[in-house]
N, C-alpha and C positions, 0 to 999 in steps of 0.2 A: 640948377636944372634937373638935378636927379631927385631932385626931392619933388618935383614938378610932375616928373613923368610917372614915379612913384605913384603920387596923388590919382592923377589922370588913370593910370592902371586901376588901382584900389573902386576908385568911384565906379569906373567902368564892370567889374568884376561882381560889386556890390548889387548894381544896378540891376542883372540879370541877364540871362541870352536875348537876343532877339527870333524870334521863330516865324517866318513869311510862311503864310499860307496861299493858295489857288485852287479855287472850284475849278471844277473839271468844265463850267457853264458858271454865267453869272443867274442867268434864270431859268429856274425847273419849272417844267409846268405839268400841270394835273386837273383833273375833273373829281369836284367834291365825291367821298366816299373812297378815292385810293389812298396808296402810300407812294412818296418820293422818298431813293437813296439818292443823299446828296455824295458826291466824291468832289476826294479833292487831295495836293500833293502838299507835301512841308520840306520847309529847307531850315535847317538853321544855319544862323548865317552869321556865327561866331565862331570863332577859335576853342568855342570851349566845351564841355561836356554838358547837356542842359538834363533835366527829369522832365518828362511830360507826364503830370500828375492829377489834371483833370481838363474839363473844356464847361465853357457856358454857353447861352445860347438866347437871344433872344427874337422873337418874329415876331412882330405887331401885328395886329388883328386876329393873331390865333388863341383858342383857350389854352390855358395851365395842361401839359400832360398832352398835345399835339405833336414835339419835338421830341426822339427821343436820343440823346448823344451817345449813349453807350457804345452803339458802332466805333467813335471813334478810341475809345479807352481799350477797347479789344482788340483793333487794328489797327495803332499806333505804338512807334518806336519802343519797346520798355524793354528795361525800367530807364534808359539810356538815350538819349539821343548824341551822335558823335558829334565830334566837331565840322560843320562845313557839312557835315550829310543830308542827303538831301532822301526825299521818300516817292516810291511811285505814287499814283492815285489809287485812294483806298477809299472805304466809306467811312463816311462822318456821321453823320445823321439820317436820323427816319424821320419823316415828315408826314403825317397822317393826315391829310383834310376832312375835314367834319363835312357828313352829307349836309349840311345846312349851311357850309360856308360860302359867303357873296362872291363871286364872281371877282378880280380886281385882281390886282399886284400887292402884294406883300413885302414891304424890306424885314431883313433880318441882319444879326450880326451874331459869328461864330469869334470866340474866344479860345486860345490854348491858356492853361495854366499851369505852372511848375516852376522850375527852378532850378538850384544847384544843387540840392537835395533832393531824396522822395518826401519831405516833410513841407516842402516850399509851396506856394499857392499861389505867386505872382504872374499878371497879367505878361502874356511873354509875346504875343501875336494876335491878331484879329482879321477879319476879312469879313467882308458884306457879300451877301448872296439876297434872290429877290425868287419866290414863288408863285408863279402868275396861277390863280384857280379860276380856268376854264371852264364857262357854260355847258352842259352837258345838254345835246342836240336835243331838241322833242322829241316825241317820240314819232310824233305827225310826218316829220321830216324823214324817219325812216321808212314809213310807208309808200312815200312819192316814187320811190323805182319800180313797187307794183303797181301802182295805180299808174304809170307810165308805159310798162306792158299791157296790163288791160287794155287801156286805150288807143295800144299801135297795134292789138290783136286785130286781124281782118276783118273787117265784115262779112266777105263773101264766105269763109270758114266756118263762121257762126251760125250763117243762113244755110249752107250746105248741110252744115251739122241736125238743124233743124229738120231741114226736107227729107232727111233720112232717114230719120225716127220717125218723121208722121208717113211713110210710104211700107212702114213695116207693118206688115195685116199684123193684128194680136192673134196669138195660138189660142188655140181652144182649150180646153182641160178636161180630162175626161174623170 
């Protein structure tokens, strides 16, 4: 039996931390040409001391260099994460939408990597987030609140307006 739980220990140890992540939102949303900070909290959810020593990142439908993770390697736990520590919401990522981007939902998947070392690079957590990129309004559509005053302007206002420049005699000039 001791040689069992031995094993069970070992494997488990070898295996790596596990680290739960949570967006602050599962969907960011944006109008092509901005930036989204994604936030979001970590728990590790071991008994043991983990390294958080890099993240991945993948978003379909965006180009190469859209994403950029740094946020989270500067605002996460180092060089250390405790055991059982858990983190507030920080940033993870910058999320850049290309003015060109379609309109639609985006999945994505966010990765922590580390270990029990700072030399370690194993997958230790993952979480799904989704980028909705929002139509940005016409421009026509911004127009419509003036052209909706104009047209509740009075008429009688307008015609007064009128009769009262044609009833001004012109000055002379000398």
């Amino acid at each position: 039996m001791n040689k069992l739980c031995t094993l069970l220990f070992t494997a488990f140890a070898c295996h790596g931390a596990t680290i739960s992540i949570a967006f602050t939102t599962q969907a960011f949303n944006g109008l092509p040409g901005t930036q989204l900070v994604l936030d979001a909290s970590l728990a590790n959810t071991t008994p043991n001391t983990v390294f958080l020593n890099g993240a991945s990142v993948t978003l379909d439908g965006f180009p190469s260099g859209s994403v950029d993770s740094s946020p989270f390697l500067i605002n996460a736990p180092w060089p250390s994460f405790d055991p059982l520590g858990v983190s507030g919401p920080f940033a993870f990522l910058v999320v850049t939408i290309p003015q060109n981007q379609a309109p639609g939902l985006y999945s994505g998947i966010f990765t922590v990597q580390g270990g029990a070392d700072d030399q370690t690079f194993d997958d230790l957590g993952n979480a799904s987030f989704t980028v909705s990129v929002v139509p940005e309004p016409p421009s026509a559509l911004l127009l419509l609140p003036a052209l909706a005053c104009i047209v509740r302007w009075p008429k009688h206002a307008i015609a007064r307006s009128s009769a009262h420049h044609a009833s001004v005699a012109p000055v002379a000039r000398r």
